[in-house]
N, C-alpha and C positions, 0 to 999 in steps of 0.2 A: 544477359550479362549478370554477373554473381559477383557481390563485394561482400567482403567480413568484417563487421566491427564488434567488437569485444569478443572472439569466438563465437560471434552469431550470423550465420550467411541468412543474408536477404536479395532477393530477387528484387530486382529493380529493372523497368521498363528502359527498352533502348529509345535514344530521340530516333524519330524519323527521319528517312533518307530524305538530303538535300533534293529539292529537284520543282517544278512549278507543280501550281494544284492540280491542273491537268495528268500529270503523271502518276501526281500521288494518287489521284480517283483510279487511275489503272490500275496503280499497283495494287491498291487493295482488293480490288480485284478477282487478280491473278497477280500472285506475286513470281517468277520465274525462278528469282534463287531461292524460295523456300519450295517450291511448285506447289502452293497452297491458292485455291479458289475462296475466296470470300473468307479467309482468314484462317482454310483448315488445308489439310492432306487431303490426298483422297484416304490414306488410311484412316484417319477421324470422321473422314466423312460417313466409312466405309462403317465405322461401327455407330456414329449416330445412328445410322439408316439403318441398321440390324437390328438395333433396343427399340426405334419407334414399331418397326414391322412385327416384331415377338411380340412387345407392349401392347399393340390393335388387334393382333390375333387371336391375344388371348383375352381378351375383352369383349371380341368377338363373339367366341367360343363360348365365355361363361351367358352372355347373353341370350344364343343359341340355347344352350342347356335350359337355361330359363324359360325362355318361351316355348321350349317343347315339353317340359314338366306342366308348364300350367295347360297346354294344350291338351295335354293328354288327361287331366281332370274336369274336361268342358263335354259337355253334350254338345251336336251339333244343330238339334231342336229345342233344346229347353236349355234355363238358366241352371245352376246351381244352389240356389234358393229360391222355393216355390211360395207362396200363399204368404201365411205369417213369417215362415223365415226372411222372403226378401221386405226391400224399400217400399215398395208400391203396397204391402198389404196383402188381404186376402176380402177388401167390400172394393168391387169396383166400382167406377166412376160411372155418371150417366151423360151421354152425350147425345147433339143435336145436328142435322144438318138441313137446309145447305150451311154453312161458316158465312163468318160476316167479320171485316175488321172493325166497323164501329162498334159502341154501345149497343146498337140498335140498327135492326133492318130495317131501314128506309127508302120507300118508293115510290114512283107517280104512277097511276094507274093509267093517266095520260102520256106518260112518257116511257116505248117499251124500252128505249135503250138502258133504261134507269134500274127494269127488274130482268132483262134478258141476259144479263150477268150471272144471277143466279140460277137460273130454267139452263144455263149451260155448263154453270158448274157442276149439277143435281143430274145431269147427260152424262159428264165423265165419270162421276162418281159412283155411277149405274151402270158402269160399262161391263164393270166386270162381272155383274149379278147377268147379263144377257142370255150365259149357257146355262143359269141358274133356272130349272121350273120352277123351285119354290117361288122365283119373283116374275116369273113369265107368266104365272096364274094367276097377278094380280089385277085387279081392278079398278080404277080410279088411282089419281095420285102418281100417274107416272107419264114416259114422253109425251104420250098420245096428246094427254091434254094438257100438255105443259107442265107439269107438276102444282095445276091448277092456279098460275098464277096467269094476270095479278090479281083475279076479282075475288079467287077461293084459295088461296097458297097454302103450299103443304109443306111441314115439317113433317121429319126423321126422326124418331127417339131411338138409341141403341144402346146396351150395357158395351161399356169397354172392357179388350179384352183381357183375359188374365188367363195364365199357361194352367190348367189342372184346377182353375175354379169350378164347382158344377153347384147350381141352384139348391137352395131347399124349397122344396113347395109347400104351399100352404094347401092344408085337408080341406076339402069344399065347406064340410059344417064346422070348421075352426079358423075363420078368416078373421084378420085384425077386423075391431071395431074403426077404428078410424079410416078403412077402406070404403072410399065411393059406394052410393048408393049404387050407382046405373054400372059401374066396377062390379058391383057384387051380384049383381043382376044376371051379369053380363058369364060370369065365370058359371054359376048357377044352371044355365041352358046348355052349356058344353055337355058333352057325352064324357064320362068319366075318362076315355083313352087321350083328352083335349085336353086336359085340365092340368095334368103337369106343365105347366110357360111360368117365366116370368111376368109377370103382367105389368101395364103401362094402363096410369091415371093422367090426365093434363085438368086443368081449371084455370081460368082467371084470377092473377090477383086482386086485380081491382074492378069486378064486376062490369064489363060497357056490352052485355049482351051477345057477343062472340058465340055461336054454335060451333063445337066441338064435336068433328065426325072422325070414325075411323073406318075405314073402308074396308082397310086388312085384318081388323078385328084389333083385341087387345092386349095380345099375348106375343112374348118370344118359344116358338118351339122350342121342348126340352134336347130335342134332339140333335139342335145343336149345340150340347153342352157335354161333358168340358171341353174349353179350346186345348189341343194340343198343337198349334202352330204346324198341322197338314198344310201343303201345300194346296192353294185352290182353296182355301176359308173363308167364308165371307160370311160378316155378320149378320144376322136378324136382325129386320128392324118394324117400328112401327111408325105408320101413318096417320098422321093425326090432320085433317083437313079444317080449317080455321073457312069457315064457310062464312062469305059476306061481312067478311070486319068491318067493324065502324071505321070511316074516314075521316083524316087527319084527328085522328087521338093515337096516344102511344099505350097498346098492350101488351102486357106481358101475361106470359103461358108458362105455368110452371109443370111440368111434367117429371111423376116420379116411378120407380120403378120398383115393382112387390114382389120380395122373396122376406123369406126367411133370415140370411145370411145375407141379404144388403141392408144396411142400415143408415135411415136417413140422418142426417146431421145440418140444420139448418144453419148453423153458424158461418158469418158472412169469412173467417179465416179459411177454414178447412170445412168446405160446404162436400155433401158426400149423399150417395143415394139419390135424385135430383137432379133437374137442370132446367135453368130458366130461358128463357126466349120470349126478345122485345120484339115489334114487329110495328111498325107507322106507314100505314098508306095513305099517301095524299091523295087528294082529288080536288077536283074544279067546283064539283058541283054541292057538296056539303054546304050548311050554314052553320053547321055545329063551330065552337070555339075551339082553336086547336090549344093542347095540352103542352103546358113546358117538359118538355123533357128532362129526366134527373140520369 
């Protein structure tokens, strides 16, 4: 309805038809004398539904565009920033296995169900090294004998990997001074075709006598370096055998990694080159005092 006052037409709402609420819930509805559903035409209806379908399609569409433009700038093996350009760097990290969600890997030597969690974590984890010679050639340190737990347990040392990192090595007769004696020893007796690896140091931080063996020696073949993210990759690692640890004390085993281009950083923030590993075996039969753990 339309009324004018002072030569001004104003639209003004009609009252609603007489009738109980029940009706009026119908009518609005569907109203029959306007033939309007829920307040429209179908012709209103007809072009709401045309602007939202054009509106999503084309939202669609530029979406589309977008993600095949950025597609079309990806490698489907490698990132788009390698080494120093991406996040992560170009000194990778050094890591340890088996994994442990505490502080510290704690175990009874009387209790297998206590370390047989990890002897089958260190099973799966080696599953995929099976068709692998390089690890089928090994000796000590794997299923046969447990991964020598609990009496002799074995850690993993491995550089993580990075897309197009490749080692520097160090010249036999220009090794850091601060590298291990029985490390430098040890590189010394390779035949000059050996001597390109990374190489892998372990020690105690806190002296309790711990013998430190390696069974697979001390080096990561160069050969397999750089990672380029081939399918079937699987990293080198080394075996480091903690032979006969002291029971109930807590030791830690710092193990680091020597190249040229990894660079250690002890800082408790951004620790780097390095990786530490607690280890406490209980036992029954010790008199020794056990150690608080920190």
């Amino acid at each position: 309805m339309a009324s004018k006052a002072n030569g001004v037409e104003e639209w003004v709402r009609a009252p609603p038809p007489p009738g109980t609420c029940f009706s009026r819930m119908m009518n609005a509805i569907y109203n029959p004398e306007e033939h309007s559903f829920l307040g429209r035409t179908p012709k209103r209806w007809g072009i709401v539904l045309t602007f939202y379908l054009v509106f999503y399609a084309v939202l669609a569409l530029m979406f589309a565009l977008c993600m095949g433009g950025l597609y079309l700038t990806l490698e489907p093996k490698r990132p788009t920033y390698l080494l120093h350009e991406s996040l992560i760097g170009a000194n990778p990290g050094v890591a340890s296995r088996p994994l442990y969600e505490t502080p510290v890997l704690r175990y009874s030597v009387d209790n297998s169900s206590a370390y047989q969690p990890y002897v089958q974590q260190l099973e799966e984890f080696f599953q995929p090294y099976m068709a692998d010679r390089w690890y089928t050639s090994k000796k000590g340190c794997t299923a046969e004998d447990h991964y020598g737990f609990p009496e002799n347990p074995c850690i993993f040392i491995k550089v993580n990997k990075i897309i197009g990192w490749k080692p520097e090595y160090y010249d036999v007769n220009e090794l850091p001074a601060d590298m291990p004696e029985d490390l430098v020893e040890y590189i010394q007796k390779l035949d000059a075709t050996q001597q390109q690896q990374v190489w892998v140091s372990c020690l105690e931080e806190k002296a309790n006598d711990t013998k430190l063996e390696y069974p697979w020696g001390q080096g990561l073949p160069g050969s397999f370096y750089p990672f380029t993210n081939d399918q079937g990759y699987r990293s080198p690692l080394v075996a480091v055998r903690l032979s006969s640890p002291a029971h109930n004390l807590n030791i830690v085993i710092r193990c680091r990694a020597w190249a040229k281009n990894i660079i250690q950083n002890k800082s408790l923030k951004e620790p780097s080159g390095y990786t530490r590993f607690q280890l406490y075996v209980e036992a029954n039969d010790s008199a020794n005092d056990t150690e608080v753990l920190t």
